[in-house]
C-alpha positions as CSV (number, residue, x, y, z in Angstrom):
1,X,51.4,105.7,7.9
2,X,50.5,107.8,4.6
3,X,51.7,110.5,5.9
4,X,48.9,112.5,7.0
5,X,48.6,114.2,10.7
6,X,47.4,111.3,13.2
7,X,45.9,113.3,15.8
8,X,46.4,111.7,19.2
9,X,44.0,112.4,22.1
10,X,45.6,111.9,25.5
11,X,43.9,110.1,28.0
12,X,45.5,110.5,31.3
13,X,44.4,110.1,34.8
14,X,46.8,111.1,37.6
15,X,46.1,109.7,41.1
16,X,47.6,111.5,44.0
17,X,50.1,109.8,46.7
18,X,48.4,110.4,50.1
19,X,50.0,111.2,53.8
20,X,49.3,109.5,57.2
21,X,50.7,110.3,61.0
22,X,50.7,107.1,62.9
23,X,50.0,108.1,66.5
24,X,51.6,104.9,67.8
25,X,51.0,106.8,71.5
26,X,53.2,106.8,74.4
27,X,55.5,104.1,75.5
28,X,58.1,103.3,78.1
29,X,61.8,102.9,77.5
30,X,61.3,101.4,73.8
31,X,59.1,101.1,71.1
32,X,59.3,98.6,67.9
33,X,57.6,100.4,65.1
34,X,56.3,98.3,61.8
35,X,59.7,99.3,60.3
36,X,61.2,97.0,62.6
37,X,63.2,99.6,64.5
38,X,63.4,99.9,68.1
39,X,63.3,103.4,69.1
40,X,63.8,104.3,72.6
41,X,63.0,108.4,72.3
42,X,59.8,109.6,71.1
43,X,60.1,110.1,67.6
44,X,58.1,112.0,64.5
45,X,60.1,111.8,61.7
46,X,60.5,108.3,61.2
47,X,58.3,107.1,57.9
48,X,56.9,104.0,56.3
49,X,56.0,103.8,53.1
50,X,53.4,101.4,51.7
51,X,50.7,101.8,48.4
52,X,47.2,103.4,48.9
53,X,44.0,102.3,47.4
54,X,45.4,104.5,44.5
55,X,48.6,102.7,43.7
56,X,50.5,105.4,44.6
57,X,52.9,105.7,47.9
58,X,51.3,106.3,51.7
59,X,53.9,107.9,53.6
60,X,53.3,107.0,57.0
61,X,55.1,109.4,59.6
62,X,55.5,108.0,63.3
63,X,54.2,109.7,66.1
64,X,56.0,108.5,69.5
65,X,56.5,109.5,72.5
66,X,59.0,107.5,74.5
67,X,58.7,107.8,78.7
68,X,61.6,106.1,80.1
69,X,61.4,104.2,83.7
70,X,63.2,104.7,86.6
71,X,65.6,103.0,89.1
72,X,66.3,104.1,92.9
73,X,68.6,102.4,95.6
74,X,66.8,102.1,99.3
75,X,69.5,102.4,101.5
76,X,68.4,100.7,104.7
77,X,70.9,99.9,108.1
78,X,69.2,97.7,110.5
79,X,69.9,95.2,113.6
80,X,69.9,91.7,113.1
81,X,66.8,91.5,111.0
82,X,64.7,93.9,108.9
83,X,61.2,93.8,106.9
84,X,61.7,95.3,103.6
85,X,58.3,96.9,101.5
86,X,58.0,93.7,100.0
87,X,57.3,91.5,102.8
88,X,59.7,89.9,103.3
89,X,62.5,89.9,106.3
90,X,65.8,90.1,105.7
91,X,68.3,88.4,108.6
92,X,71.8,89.3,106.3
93,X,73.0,92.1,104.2
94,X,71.3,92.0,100.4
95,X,71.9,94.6,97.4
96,X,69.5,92.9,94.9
97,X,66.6,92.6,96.2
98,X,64.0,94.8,94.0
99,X,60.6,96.5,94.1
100,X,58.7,97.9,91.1
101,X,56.4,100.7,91.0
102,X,55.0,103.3,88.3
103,X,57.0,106.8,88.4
104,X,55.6,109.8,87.2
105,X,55.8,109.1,83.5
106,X,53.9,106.0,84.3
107,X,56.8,103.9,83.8
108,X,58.3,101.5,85.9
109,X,60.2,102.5,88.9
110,X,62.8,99.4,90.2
111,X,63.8,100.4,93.5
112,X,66.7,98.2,94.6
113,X,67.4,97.6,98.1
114,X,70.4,97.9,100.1
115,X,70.2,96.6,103.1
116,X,73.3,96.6,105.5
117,X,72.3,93.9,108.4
118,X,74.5,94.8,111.7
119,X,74.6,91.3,113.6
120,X,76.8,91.6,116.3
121,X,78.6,88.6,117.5
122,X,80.0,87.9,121.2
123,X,82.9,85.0,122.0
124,X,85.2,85.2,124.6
125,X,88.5,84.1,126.0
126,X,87.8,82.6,129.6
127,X,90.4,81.8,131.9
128,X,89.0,79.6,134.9
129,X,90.0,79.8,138.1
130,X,93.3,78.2,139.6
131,X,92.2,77.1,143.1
132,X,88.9,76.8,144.8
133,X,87.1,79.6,146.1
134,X,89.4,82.3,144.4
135,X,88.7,85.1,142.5
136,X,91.3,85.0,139.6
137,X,89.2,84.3,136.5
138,X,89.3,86.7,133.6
139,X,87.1,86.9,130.1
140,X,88.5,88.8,127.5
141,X,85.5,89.2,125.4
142,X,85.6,89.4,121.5
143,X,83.2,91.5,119.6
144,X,82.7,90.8,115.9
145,X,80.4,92.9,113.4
146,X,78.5,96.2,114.4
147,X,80.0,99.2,114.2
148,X,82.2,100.7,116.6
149,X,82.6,102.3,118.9
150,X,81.1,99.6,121.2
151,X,79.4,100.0,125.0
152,X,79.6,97.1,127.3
153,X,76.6,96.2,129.9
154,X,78.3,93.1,132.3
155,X,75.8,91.4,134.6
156,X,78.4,91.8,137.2
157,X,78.1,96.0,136.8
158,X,81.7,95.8,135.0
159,X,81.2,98.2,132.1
160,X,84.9,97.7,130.5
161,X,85.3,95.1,127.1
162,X,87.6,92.9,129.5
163,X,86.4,91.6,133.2
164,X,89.0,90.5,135.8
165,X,89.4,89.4,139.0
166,X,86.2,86.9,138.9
167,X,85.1,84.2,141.5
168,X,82.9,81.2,140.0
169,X,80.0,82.1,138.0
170,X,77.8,82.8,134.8
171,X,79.0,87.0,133.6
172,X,76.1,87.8,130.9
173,X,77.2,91.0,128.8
174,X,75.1,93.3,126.4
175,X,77.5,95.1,124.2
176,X,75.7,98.3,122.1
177,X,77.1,99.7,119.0
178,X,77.1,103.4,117.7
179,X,74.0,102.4,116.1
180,X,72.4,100.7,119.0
181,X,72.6,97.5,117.7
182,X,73.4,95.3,120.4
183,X,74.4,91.5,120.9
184,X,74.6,89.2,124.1
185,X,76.0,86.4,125.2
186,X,76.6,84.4,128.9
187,X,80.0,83.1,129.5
188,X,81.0,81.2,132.6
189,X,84.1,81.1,134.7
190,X,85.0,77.3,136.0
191,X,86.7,76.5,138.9
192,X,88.4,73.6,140.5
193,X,87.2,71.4,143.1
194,X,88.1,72.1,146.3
195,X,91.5,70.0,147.6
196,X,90.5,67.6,150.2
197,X,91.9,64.4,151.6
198,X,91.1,61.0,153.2
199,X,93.6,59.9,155.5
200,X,94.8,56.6,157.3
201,X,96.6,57.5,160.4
202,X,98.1,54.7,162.8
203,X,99.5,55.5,166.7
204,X,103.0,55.5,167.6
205,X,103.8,52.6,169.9
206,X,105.8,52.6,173.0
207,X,107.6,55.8,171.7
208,X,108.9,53.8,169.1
209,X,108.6,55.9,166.5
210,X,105.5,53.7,164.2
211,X,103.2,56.2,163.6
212,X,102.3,56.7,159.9
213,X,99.8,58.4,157.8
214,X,98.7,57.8,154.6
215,X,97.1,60.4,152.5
216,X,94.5,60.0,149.3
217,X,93.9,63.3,147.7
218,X,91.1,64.6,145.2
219,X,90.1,67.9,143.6
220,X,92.1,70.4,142.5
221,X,94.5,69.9,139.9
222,X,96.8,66.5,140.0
223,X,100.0,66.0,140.2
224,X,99.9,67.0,144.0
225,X,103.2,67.8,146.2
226,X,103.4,67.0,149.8
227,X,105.4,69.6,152.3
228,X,105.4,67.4,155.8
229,X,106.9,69.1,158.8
230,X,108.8,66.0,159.4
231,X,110.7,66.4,156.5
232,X,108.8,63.5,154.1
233,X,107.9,64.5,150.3
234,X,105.5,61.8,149.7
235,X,101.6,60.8,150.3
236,X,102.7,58.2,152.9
237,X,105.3,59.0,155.8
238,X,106.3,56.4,158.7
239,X,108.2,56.6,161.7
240,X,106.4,59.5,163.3
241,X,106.7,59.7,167.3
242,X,103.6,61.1,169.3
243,X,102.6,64.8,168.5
244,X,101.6,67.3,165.8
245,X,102.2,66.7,162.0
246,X,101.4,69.3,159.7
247,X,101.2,68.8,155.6
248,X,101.3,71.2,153.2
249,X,99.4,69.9,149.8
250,X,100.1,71.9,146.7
251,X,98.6,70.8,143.2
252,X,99.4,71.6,139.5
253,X,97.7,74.6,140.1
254,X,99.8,75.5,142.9
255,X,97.0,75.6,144.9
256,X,97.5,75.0,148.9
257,X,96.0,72.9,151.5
258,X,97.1,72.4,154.8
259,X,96.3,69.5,157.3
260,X,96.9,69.3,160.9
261,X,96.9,65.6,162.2
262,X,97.7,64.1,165.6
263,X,99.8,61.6,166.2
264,X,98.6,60.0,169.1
265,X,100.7,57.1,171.3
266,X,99.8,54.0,172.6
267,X,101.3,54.2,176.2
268,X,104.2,52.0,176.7
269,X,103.5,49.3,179.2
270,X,105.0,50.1,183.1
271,X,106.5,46.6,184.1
272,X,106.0,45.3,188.0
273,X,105.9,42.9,190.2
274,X,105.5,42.4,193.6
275,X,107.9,39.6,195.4
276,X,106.3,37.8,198.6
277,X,108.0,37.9,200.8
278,X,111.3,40.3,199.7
279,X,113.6,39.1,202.7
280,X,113.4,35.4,203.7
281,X,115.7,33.2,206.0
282,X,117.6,30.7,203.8
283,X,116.3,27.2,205.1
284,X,112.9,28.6,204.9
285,X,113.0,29.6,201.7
286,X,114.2,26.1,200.5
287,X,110.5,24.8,201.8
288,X,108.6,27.9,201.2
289,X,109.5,29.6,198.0
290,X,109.5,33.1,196.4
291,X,106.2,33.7,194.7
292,X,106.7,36.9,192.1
293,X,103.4,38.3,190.8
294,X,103.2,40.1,187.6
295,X,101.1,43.4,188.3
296,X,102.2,45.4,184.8
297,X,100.6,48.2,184.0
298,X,99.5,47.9,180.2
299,X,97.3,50.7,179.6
300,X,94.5,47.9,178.2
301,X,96.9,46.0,176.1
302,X,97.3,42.3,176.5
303,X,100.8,40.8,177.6
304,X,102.0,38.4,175.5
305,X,104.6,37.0,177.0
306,X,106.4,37.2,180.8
307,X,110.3,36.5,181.0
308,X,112.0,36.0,184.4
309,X,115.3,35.9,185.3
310,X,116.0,34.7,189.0
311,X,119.5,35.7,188.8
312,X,119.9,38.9,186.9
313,X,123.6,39.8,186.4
314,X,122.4,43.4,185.1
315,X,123.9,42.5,181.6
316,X,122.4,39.8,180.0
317,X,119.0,37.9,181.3
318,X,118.9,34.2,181.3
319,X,115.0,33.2,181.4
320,X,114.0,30.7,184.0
321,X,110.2,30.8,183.6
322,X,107.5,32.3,181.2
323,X,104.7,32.6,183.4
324,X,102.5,35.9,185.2
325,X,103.0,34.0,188.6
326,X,106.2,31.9,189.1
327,X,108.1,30.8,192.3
328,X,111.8,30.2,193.0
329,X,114.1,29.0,195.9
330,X,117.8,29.7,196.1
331,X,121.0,27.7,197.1
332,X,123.0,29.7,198.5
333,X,122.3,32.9,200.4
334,X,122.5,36.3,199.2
335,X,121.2,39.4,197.5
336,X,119.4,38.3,194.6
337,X,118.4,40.5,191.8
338,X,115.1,39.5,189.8
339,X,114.6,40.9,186.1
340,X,111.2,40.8,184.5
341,X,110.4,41.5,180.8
342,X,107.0,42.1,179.2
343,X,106.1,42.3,175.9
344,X,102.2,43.3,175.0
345,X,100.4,42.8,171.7
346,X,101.6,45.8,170.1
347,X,105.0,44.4,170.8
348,X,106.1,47.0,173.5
349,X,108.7,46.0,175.8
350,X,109.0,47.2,178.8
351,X,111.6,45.6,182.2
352,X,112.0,46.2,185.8
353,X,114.2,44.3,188.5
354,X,113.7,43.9,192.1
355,X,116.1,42.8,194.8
356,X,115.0,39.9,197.0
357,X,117.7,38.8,200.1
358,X,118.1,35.3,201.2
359,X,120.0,35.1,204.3
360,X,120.8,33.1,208.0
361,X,122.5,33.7,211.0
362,X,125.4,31.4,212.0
363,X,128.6,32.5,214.0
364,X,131.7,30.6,214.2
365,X,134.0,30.9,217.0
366,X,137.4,29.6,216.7
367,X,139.2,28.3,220.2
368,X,142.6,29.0,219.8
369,X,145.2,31.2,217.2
370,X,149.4,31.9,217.1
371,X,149.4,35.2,216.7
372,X,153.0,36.9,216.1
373,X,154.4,34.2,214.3
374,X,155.0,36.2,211.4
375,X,153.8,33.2,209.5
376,X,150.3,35.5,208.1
377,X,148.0,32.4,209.4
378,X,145.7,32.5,212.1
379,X,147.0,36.1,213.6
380,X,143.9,37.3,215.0
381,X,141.1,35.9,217.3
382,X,138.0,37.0,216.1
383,X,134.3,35.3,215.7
384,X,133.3,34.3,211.4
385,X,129.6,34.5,210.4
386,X,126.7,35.9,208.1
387,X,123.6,37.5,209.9
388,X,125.1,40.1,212.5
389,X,123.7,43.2,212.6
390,X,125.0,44.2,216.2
391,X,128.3,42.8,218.2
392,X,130.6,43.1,221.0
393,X,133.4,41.3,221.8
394,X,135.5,41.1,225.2
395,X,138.7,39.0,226.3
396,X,139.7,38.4,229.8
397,X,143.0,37.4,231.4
398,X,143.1,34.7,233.9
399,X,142.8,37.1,236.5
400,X,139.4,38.5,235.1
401,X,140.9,41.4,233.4
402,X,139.7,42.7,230.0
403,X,142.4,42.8,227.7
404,X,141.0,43.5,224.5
405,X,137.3,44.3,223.2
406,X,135.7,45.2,220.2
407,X,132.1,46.1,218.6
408,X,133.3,45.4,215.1
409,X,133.2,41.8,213.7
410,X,135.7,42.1,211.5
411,X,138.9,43.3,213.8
412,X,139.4,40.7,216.2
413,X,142.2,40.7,218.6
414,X,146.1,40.1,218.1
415,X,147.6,38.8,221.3
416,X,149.0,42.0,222.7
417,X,147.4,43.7,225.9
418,X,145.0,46.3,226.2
419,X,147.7,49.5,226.1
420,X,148.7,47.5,222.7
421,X,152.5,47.8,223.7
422,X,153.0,44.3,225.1
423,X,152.7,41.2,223.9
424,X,150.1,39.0,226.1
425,X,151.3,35.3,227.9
426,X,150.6,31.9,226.1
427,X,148.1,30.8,227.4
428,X,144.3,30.5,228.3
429,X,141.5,33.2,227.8
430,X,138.2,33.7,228.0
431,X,135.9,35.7,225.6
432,X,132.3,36.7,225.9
433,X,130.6,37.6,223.1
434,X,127.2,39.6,222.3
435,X,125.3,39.2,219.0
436,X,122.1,40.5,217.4
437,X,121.1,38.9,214.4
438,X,119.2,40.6,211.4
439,X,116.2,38.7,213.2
440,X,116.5,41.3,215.8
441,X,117.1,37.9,218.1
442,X,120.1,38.2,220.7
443,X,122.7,35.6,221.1
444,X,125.9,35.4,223.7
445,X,128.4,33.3,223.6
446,X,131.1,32.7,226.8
447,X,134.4,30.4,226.0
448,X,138.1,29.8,226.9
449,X,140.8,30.5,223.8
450,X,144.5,29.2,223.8
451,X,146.9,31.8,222.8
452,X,149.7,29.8,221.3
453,X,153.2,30.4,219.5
């Protein structure tokens, strides 16, 4: 401060900065140094400074070494299941699923899997049979997943993706892929019940056309159709006469049936009677009647009812009785004709007639007649009566000499002589007559006639 030299000793002391290498080692994929940085490649240039026991700077240089890890894909194709490396069993596809080892840097090593699962499925279109105990079913089979193309295996030896033609049954097919993945499945092919009927049938009667049958059908497929040979469309047909029937039974399938029935036929009754006697003389019959005796033929059915007619006029009966034994007498004689009608329980009718004769021998023999009058009254001389089977006639003159004769009852003589060219005298004749009666009994008759004018 006076201006004099100050001499100034310097006092100095230098400390040096110092150097360090931090060997932070080797890491995978990234590394966070003190600097707060993330490095993720090995690195030895980075630096950190901080102050040393000195005061002065540490440079800190960063060793690193950076290994990275490692990723792999482990493609795997398998059949309906597979058992991957890390236990566990896969039944679908999966692409991230993982698996970690240490590669070669002694880093991690993720292994992904990808797993393709082939799972083939099986389903089918079945068409079932139409009609019993055919072979038209069909399965068109459907194949989903696998890869093609496919093989089919058919329980049945078919080895096409399609079976046709197939009776009733269970068809179990294997179907491989081009990886031999293979599914299976069973699938059956239905069919119908069989067709079959219950039927009614009733006889004809009498040939009166009754018959009937009446059908109930099961199986198949309803609505059902009926073909009859008689010409009937429905389930129940009438009026059938005795013989075959045949039906034809289709269903909604138009499957066929086909049923042969009888139609069998109660036997008309045979109406009959015996008469006792048939041939009777008229007085005798007044005291000892007709007796008619039913002895039908009814093929085991029961008679219901018995209608006479004493009288028949061959048009229209008039009953007298209702009885299987009945009696009658007759007023006047004749050839009577006798109608009986039957009817049985099944209401058959049957008829038959017989004849029965009443009859009597009488002869009438007139004692005089005026023939050639030309009046048309009392011309001829000639015997009336009922009962003659044989006769002969013969006229004699006064002097014993046959003038006329005849074997026929019914021409009787007309008062002219034997030649026939004259006319014979008024006066007295005689006759002599022969008869034979239907009784086989012979009568003869002698007498004197008047020829008159």
């Amino acid at each position: 401060s006076v201006g004099c030299d100050n001499v100034a000793t310097l006092n100095l002391t230098v400390n040096n900065s110092t150097a360090s290498t931090d060997n932070v080692g080797v890491h995978c994929d990234s590394y966070t140094w003190v600097d707060g940085v993330a490095y993720t490649a090995s690195n030895n240039t980075a630096t950190w400074i901080t102050t040393n026991a000195a005061g002065c700077d540490n440079v800190a240089t960063l060793n690193l070494t950076v290994n990275n890890s490692t990723t792999s894909t482990d493609p795997q194709t398998a059949c309906n299941s597979y058992t991957w490396l890390d236990g566990n069993t896969y039944t679908t596809s999966n692409n991230t699923a993982t698996w970690i080892t240490t590669n070669a840097a002694g880093c991690d090593n993720v292994a992904t899997l990808n797993l393709t699962i082939e799972s083939i499925t099986l389903s089918a279109t079945v068409n079932n049979i139409d009609c019993y105990e055919y072979s038209t079913g069909t399965i068109d089979l459907i194949v989903i997943g696998g890869t093609p193309p496919y093989t089919y295996q058919w329980s049945n030896g078919e080895s096409t993706q399609n079976i046709v033609d197939l009776p009733v049954g269970n068809y179990t097919v294997v179907v491989y892929d081009m990886n031999n993945c293979l599914g299976s499945n069973t699938f059956s092919v239905l069919q119908p019940d069989s067709i079959y009927i219950a039927l009614i049938s009733t006889p004809d009667t009498c040939e009166r056309g009754l018959g009937m049958v009446s059908i109930n059908t099961y199986g198949g497929q309803s609505p059902y159709t009926y073909l009859w040979s008689s010409g009937h469309d429905t389930s129940c047909v009438s009026n059938l006469y005795e013989g075959i029937v045949e039906v034809v039974i289709i269903d909604a399938n138009q499957c066929k049936v086909t049923k042969t029935i009888t139609i069998n036929n109660i036997k008309s009754p045979e109406a009959d009677f015996n008469t006792f006697p048939e041939h009777r003389r008229y007085y005798d019959q007044l005291d000892k009647p007709f007796f008619f005796i039913d002895i039908s033929n009814t093929y085991w059915q029961d008679i219901l009812s018995w209608n006479w007619d004493f009288d028949y006029d061959g048009i229209s009966p008039i009953y007298d009785a209702n009885d299987s034994i009945v009696k009658n007498s007759y007023y006047e004689t004749g050839l009577y004709r006798v109608f009986l009608s039957i009817e049985t329980e099944y209401h058959c009718i049957d008829t038959i007639s017989k004849h029965v004769l009443i009859d009597e021998y009488a002869l009438y023999i007139p004692n005089a007649f005026t023939p050639l009058t030309g009046d048309g009254l009392n011309d001829e001389f000639k015997p009336y009566g009922y009962g003659v089977v044989n006769y002969t006639m013969q006229i004699y003159n006064r002097w014993g000499e046959v003038v006329f004769e005849s074997d026929d009852i019914n021409r009787g003589w007309n008062g002219t002589t034997r030649d026939g060219g004259n006319i014979a005298s008024i006066g007295v004749y005689l006759y002599y007559i022969a008869v034979e009666d239907i009784y086989g009994e012979i009568f003869k008759y002698e007498g004197k006639l008047d020829l008159l004018r």
